[in-house]
N, C-alpha and C positions, 0 to 999 in steps of 0.2 A: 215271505221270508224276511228275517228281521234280519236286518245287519249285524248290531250288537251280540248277537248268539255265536257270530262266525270270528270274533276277535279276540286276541288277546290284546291286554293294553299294552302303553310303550313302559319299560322301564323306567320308574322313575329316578333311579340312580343315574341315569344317561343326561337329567336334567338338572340346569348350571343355574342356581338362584341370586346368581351375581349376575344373569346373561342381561347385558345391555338391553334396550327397547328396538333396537334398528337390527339385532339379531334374528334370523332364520325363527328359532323356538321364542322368540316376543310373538313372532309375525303369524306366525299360524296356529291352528287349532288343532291338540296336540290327543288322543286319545289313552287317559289316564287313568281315573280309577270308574267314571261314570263315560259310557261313548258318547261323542259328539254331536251334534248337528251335523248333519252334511249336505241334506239335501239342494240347498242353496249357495253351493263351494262351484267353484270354478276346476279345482283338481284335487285328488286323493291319494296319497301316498300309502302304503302298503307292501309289508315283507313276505313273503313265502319263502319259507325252508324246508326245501327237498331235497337239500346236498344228500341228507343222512339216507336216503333211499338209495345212493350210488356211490357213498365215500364210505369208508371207514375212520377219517380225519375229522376229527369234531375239533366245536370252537367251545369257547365258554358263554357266549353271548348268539342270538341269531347274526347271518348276515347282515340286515337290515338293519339290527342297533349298532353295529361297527359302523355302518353307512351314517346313522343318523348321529353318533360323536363326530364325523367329521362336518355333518351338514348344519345341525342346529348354531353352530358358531358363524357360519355364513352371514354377512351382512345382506338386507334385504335388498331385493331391486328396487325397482322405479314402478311397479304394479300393484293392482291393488290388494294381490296375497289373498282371495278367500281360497284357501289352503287348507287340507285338515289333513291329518295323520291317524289313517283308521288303528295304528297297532301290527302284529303280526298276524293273518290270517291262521286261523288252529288246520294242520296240515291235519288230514284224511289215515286211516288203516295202511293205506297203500296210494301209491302216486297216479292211480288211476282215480280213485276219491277223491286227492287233490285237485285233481283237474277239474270234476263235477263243482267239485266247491268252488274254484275259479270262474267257471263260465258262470255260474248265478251270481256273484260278487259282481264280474262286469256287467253281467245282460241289466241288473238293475243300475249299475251307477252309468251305461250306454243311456239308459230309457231316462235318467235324471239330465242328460247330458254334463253328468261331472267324468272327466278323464280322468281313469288312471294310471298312476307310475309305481307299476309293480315292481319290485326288488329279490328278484330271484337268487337261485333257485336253476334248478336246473334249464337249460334251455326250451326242453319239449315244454315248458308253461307255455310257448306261444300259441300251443295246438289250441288250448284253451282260450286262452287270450282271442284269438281269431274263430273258434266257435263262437263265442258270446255275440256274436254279429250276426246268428243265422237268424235269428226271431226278430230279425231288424226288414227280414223280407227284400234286400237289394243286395246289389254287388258292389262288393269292395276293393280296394286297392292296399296292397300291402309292401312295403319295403323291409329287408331282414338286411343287418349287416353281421357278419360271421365271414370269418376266415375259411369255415367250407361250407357246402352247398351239403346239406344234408338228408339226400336222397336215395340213402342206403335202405335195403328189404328190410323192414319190418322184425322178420318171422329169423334171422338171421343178423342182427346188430343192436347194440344199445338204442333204446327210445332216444338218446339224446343226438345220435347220428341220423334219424329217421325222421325225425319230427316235421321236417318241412314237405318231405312225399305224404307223408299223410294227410298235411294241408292243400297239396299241389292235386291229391286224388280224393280229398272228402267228396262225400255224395249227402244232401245236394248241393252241385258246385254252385258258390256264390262269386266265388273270387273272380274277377274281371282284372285284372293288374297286379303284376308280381315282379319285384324288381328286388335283386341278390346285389348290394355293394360290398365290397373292401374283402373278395375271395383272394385266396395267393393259391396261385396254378399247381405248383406244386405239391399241393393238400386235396387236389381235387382231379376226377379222372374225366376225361374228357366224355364220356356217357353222364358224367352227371350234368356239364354244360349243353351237352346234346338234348336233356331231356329240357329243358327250360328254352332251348330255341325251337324243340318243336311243339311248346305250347303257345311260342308267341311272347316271349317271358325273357326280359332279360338281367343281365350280367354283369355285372363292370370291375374289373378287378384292380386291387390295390394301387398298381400305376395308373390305371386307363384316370380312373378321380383322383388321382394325385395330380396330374396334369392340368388340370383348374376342376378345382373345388366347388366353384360358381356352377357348375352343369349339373353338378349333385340338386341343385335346388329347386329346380321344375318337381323332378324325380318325388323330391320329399312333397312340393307341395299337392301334388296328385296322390299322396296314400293317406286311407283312413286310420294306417297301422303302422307302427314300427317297434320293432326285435330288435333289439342289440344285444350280440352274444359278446362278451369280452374279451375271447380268443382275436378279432379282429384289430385287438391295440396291442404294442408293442410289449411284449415283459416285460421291459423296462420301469415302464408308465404303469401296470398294470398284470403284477406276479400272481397274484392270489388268483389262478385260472388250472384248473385239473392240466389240461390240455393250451398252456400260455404258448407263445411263438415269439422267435427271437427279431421277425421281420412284421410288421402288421403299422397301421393306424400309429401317427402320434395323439399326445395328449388334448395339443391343441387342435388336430383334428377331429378328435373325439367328440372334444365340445361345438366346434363350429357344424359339426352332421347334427348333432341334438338339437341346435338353434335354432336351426334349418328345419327341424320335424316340430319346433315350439309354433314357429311363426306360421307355419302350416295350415288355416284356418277349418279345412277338411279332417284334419288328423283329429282325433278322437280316442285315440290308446298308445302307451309308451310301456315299453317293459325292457327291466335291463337284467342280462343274465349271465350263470358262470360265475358267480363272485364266491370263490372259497377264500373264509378268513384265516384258515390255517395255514396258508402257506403267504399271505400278505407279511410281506418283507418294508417293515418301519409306517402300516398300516397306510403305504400309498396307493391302492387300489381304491381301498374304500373314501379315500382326499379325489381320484379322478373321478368315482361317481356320485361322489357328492356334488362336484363341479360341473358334470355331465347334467345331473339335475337342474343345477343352479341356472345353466346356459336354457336349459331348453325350456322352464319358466320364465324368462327371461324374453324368450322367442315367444314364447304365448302371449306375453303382455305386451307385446310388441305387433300383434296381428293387428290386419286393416280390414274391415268388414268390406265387401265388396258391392259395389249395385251389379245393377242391370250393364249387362258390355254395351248397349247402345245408349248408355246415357254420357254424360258431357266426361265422365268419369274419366275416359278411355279416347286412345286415339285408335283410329281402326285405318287400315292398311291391307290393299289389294296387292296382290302378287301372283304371275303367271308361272309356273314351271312341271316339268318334261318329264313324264316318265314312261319308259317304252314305249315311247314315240306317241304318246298322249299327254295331252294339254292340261293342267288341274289347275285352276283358280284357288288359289288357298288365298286366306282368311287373316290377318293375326291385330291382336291387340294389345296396346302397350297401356297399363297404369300410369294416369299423369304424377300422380305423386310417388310411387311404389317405383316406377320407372319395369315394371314386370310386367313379360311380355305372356301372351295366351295364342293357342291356332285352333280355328275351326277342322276338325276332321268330319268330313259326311259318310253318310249312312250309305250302302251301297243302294246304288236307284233300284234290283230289283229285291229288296228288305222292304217291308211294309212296316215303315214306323212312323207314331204321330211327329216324332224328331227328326228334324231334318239332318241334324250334324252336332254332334258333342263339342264342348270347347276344353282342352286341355292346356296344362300348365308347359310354356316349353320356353327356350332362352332367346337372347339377342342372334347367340349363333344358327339360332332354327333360322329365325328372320332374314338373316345374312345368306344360310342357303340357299332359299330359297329364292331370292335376290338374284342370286348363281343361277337362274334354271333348274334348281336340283330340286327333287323331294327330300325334306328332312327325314334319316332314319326313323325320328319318336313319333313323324305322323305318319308312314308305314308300318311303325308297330302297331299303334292303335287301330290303325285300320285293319292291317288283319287281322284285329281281334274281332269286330265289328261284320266280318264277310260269312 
């Protein structure tokens, strides 16, 4: 498959020949009349538009190019930017095309290890997005932020309500970890919460991460995925949404969860979705995901490569604590620089694995519980994933 065959270029009208050098479009590699290089890029930007498969409301321009007037102006970070902008992906007959064309887009740019930052487009792109991992032959972790949990039937509701039970039930399951942020209760029925705690799967809604933001960051840095639907930020911040909510995410939060999935050193896909330009009121939707971008590039170049946890790297810390009147020895280890803490979860003794016990990302507060005597809830989650 040639990349070049599956693009359209960017507009060249979108581009500023006055644009300073410390500028967004000085900084990267921008796909114009000839495609790019990419294979040697660190990340790839890329629009899908599939509103027109479910709206009636057209824009004049794709999504994506509203996105890239407000991003190419962006002064650059502190990174070294190998950046390319493949253009607009050419959408399919039907949104089920679309998706085929999605997953071979990512399964090669997975296989280059260049990440992309897809710019949707309907939400169910993430079906795709998170298929492109199955020819990767392991299990994944995923985090989706959306204001509901979208685990309506199929055969009976919009793709765009269903999209994550079809992830949550693909066959063959690859997914090992699936974490739903910034739901609001109200939007959501309590069966759909049921179906995520009986796979082991959790949930954390609008307030629970509103109460420190910092707990959010284990979370992200344990997925190799993350969805962000735009329903989860407030209308205010963020009108241009079929289905916007008067209660959800600030701006500033918006960016700080992005930064959070930048510096992620595991994460490997970013997709933002929901962005209709027809109803963007003074074009601030497409200024927060431009900024949404900007943070979580920012986070990338900001990643620390990690060694081996038993080298001088890391401090390593014994802890005994109690659960149903059984004794666990847990594990944890703090980054000397990073100051980020990790906890050994084991494998149950009668599981025949060459691994003794997985190390996951978890916080200062895991560490504190378990101080307490307590097990931390995120190493019985994991663990019973593991049983």
């Amino acid at each position: 498959m040639n990349l070049a065959d599956w693009f359209d270029p960017v507009d060249e009208q979108l581009l500023n020949n006055l644009a300073t050098s410390d500028t967004w479009e000085k900084s990267i590699t921008i796909h114009k009349g000839r495609f790019p290089s990419w294979r040697r890029k660190h990340l790839a930007v890329f629009g899908v538009d599939t509103l027109s498969f479910f709206s009636e409301k057209h824009h004049e321009k794709t999504p994506a190019d509203y996105v890239r007037q407000k991003l190419y102006p962006l002064k650059k970070g502190r990174g070294a930017y190998q950046i390319v902008d493949l253009g607009n992906l050419i959408v399919g007959d039907t949104i089920e095309d679309t998706h085929q064309r999605l997953i071979q887009v990512c399964e090669i740019l997975y296989e280059h290890q260049v990440i992309p930052i897809i710019l949707g487009g309907s939400h169910s792109l993430d079906y795709a997005q998170f298929r492109a991992y199955e020819s990767q032959g392991k299990l994944i972790s995923m985090v989706s932020i959306d204001a509901k949990i979208d685990v309506e039937e199929p055969q009976k509701n919009p793709v765009a309500h269903t999209h994550t039970k079809q992830i949550l039930s693909h066959k063959p399951n690859f997914l090992f970890n699936y974490n739903h942020l910034a739901h609001q209760n109200y939007l959501n029925s309590s069966q759909a919460l049921d179906t995520l705690e009986q796979l082991y799967f959790e949930a954390y809604s609008i307030g629970q991460i509103r109460k420190d933001l910092q707990e959010v960051e284990p979370i992200m840095r344990y997925a190799d995925m993350l969805s962000f639907d735009l329903s989860a930020v407030k209308m205010e911040y963020a009108p241009a949404q079929i289905q916007a909510q008067l209660m959800g995410l600030s701006a500033e939060e918006a960016c700080q969860l992005c930064w959070f999935g930048g510096l992620s050193e595991k994460l490997t896909s970013f997709g933002i979705y929901e962005f209709c330009p027809a109803y963007d009121e003074r074009q601030k939707t497409a200024s927060l995901i431009a900024t949404m971008i900007w943070y979580f590039v920012e986070g990338y170049y900001d990643r620390v490569k990690l060694k081996d946890f038993d080298s001088n790297a890391f401090m390593k810390y014994l802890v005994s604590a109690l659960d149903n009147s059984n004794h666990i020895n847990m594990v944890f280890y703090k980054h000397k620089v990073t100051q980020k803490w990790w906890m050994e979860v084991p494998y149950p003794s009668e599981l025949s694995s060459a691994q003794e016990s997985i190390i996951i990302p978890c916080s200062y507060k895991d560490y504190q519980t378990a101080n307490k005597g307590e097990v931390p809830d995120r190493w019985i989650s994991i663990y019973a994933k593991l049983v």
